[in-house]
C-alpha positions as CSV (number, residue, x, y, z in Angstrom):
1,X,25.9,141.7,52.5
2,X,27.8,141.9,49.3
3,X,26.8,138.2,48.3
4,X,23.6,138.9,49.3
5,X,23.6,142.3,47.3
6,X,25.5,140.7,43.7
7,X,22.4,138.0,44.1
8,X,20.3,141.1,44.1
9,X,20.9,143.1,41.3
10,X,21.0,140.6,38.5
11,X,20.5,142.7,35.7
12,X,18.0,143.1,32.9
13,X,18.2,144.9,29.4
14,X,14.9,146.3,27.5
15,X,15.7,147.1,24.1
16,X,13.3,148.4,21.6
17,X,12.9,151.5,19.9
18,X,9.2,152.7,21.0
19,X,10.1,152.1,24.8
20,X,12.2,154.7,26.3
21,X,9.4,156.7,27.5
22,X,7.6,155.4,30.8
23,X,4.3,154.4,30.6
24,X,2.2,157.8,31.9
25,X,0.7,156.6,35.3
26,X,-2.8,157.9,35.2
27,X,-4.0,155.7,38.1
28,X,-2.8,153.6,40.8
29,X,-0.9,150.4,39.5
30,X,-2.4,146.8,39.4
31,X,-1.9,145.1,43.0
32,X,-1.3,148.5,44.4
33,X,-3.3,147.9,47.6
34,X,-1.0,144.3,48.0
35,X,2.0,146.7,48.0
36,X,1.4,149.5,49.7
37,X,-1.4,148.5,53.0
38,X,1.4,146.9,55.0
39,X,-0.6,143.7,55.4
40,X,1.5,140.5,56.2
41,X,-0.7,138.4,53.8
42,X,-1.1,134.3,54.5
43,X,-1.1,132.2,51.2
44,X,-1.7,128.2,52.0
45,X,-0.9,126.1,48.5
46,X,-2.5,122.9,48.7
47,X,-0.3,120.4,46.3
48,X,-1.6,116.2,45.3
49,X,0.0,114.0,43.3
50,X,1.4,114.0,41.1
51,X,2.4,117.7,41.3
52,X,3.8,116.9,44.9
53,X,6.2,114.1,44.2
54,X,7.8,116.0,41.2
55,X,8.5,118.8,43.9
56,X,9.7,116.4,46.0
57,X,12.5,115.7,43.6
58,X,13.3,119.7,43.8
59,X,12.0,119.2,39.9
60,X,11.7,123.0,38.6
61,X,8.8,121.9,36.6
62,X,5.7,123.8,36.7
63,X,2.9,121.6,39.3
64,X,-0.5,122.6,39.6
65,X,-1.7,123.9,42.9
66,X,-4.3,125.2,44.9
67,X,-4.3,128.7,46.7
68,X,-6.0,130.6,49.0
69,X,-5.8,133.7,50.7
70,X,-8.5,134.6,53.1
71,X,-11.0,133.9,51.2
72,X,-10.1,134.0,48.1
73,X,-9.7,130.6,46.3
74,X,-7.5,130.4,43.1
75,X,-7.5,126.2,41.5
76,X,-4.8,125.0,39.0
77,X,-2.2,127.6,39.6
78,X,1.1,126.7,38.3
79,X,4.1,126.4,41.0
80,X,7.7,125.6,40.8
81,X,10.7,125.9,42.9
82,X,13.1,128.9,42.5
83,X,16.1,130.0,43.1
84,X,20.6,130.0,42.6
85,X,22.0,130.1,45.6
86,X,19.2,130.9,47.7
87,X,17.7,127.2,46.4
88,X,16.3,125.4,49.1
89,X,14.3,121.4,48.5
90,X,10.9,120.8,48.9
91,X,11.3,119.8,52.1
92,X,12.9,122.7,53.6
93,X,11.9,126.1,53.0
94,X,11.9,126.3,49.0
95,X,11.6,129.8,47.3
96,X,8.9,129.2,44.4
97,X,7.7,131.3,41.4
98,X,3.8,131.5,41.2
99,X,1.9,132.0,38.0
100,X,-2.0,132.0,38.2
101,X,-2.2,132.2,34.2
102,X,-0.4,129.2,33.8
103,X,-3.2,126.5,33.1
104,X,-6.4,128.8,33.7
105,X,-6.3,131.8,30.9
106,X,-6.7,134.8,32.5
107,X,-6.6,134.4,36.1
108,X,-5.0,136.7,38.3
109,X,-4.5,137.2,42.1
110,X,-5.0,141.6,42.4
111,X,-4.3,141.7,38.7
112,X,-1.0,140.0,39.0
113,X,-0.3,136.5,36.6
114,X,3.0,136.0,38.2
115,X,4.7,136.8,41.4
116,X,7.7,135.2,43.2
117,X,7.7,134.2,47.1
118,X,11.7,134.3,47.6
119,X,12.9,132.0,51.1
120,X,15.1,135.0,52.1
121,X,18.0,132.2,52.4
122,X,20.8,135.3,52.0
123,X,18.9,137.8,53.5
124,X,17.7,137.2,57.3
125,X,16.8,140.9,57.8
126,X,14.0,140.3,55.1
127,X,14.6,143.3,53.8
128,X,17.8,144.2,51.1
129,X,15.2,143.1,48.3
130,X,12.3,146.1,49.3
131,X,15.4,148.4,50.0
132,X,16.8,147.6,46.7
133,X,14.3,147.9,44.3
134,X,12.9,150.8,45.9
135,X,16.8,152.7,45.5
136,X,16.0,151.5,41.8
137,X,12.3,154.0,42.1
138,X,13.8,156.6,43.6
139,X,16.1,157.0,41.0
140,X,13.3,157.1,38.4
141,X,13.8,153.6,36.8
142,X,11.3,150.7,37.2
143,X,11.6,148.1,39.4
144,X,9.5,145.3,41.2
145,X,7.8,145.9,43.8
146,X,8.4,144.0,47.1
147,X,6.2,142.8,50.0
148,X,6.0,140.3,52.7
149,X,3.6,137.2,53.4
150,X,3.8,134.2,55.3
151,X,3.4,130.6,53.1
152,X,1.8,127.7,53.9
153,X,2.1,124.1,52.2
154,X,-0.1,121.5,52.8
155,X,-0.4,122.7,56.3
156,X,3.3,122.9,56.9
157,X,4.0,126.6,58.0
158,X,7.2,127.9,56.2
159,X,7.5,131.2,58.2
160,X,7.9,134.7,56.4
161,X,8.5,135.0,53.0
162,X,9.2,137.7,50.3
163,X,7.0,138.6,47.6
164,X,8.0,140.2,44.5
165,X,6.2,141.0,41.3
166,X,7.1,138.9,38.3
167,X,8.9,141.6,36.0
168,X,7.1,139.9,32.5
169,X,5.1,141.6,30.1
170,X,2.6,142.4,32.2
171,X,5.3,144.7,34.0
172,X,6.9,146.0,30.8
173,X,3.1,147.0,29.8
174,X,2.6,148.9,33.0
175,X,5.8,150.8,32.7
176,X,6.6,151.2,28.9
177,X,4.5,152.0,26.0
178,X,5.7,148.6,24.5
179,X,6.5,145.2,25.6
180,X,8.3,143.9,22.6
181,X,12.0,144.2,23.0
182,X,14.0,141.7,24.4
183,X,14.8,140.9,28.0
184,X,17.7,140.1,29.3
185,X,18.4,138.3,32.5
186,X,21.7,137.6,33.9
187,X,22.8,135.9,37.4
188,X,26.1,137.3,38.1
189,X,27.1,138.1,34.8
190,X,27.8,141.0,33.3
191,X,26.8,141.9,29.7
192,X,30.1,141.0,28.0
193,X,28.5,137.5,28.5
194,X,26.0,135.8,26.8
195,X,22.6,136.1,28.7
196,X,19.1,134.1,29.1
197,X,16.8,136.0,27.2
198,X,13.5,136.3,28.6
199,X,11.5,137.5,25.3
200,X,12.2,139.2,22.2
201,X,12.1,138.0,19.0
202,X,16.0,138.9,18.0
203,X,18.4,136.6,19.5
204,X,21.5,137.5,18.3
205,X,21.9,140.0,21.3
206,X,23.6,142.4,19.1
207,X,21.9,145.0,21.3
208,X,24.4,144.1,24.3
209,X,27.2,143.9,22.1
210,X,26.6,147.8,20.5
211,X,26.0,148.7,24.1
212,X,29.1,147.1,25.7
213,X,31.2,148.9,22.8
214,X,29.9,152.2,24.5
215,X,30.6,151.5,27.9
216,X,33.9,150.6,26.7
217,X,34.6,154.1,25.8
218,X,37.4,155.2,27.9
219,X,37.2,159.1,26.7
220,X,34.4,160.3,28.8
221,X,33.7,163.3,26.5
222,X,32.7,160.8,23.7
223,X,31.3,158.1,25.9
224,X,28.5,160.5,27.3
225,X,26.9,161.5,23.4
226,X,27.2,157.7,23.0
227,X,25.1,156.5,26.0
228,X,22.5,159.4,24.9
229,X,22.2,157.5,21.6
230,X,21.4,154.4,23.8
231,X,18.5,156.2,25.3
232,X,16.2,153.4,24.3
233,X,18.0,151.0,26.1
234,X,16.4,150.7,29.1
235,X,18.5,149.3,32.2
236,X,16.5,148.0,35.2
237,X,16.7,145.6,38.2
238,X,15.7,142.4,38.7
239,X,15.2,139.7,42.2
């Protein structure tokens, strides 16, 4: 469970002076009735050439695909296999980030442009991912939120899968009353490392240094005023 928990909370750092505050939630988030009506959705991706034989190579490229759902249709989504040590080929049971924005402007599947459908590889209960993120909630930070579906490929039935909701702009805009800082993402690293940054025009990632020096505060009694200062510094999970 530890291995499986370390893959879990990779971390990511907002920094930007006009985000501390959450976003006020005047009405239900987008995809709320995806997360919350404890439906086991089925989404079958249809994939030609020449999208399939670069997926076939386990190439992380982004192929287009169709999906459906029921009956909702979605053409020219972009796919592309996912995943560190949970990586699976083509031709097993491949975790794969989905982005329906990614050759048609605009589209979205229940106001979602991203999500991820992760092969639980680590996880066979299916479940540390939901648990996780929602500790991360309950403690008041945001977090993405996690459900279940089963995935189809070209009529090959992959079993179960987890869904998770991209954390991109479109998250940072429904949690924080900016999306212009930079995002961090690390896969187990800590920030005394350099990082993939995710967005953000500064890439000098002087922000994790200033914030490392803080933690690095030994004298609790000085270490607490200088985390306050960092209140814009917004630390939250990541799948």
């Amino acid at each position: 469970m530890s291995k499986t928990l370390n893959f879990l909370f990779l971390l990511l750092l907002l920094i930007s002076p006009c985000i501390s505050e959450l976003a006020a939630a005047d009405k239900p988030p987008p995809a709320h009735e995806l997360f919350t009506d404890g439906k086991v959705r089925t989404f079958k991706i249809s994939v030609e050439e020449p999208g399939l034989s670069v997926l076939k190579k386990n190439d992380r490229s982004y192929v287009r695909v169709t999906i459906s759902e029921g009956t909702n249709v979605f053409k020219d989504v972009g796919i592309h296999l996912k995943g560190m040590g949970s990586f699976r080929p083509f031709n097993e049971k491949p975790s794969f980030a989905v982005k329906f924005d990614k050759y048609v402007p605009d589209q979205e599947y229940q106001s979602l442009s991203k999500f991820m459908l992760n092969n639980s590889s680590q996880d066979p209960t299916y479940l540390a991912e939901m648990m996780a993120t929602q500790m991360y909630r309950d403690a008041g930070l945001p977090a993405a939120r996690v459900t279940h579906a089963f995935v189809e490929v070209n009529g090959r039935a992959l079993g179960l899968y987890v869904l998770i909701e991209a954390m991109n702009k479109d998250f940072l805009k429904q949690h924080f009353r900016s999306a212009k800082g930079n995002l961090y993402e690390a896969y187990l690293q800590d920030i005394d490392q350099k990082l993939d940054q995710d967005s953000g025009t500064d890439t000098t990632q002087a922000d994790l240094t200033n914030l490392l020096a803080v933690a690095r505060i030994t004298n609790p009694v000085e270490r607490w005023p200088a985390l306050e200062q960092c209140s814009k510094w917004i630390v939250i999970s990541r799948i």
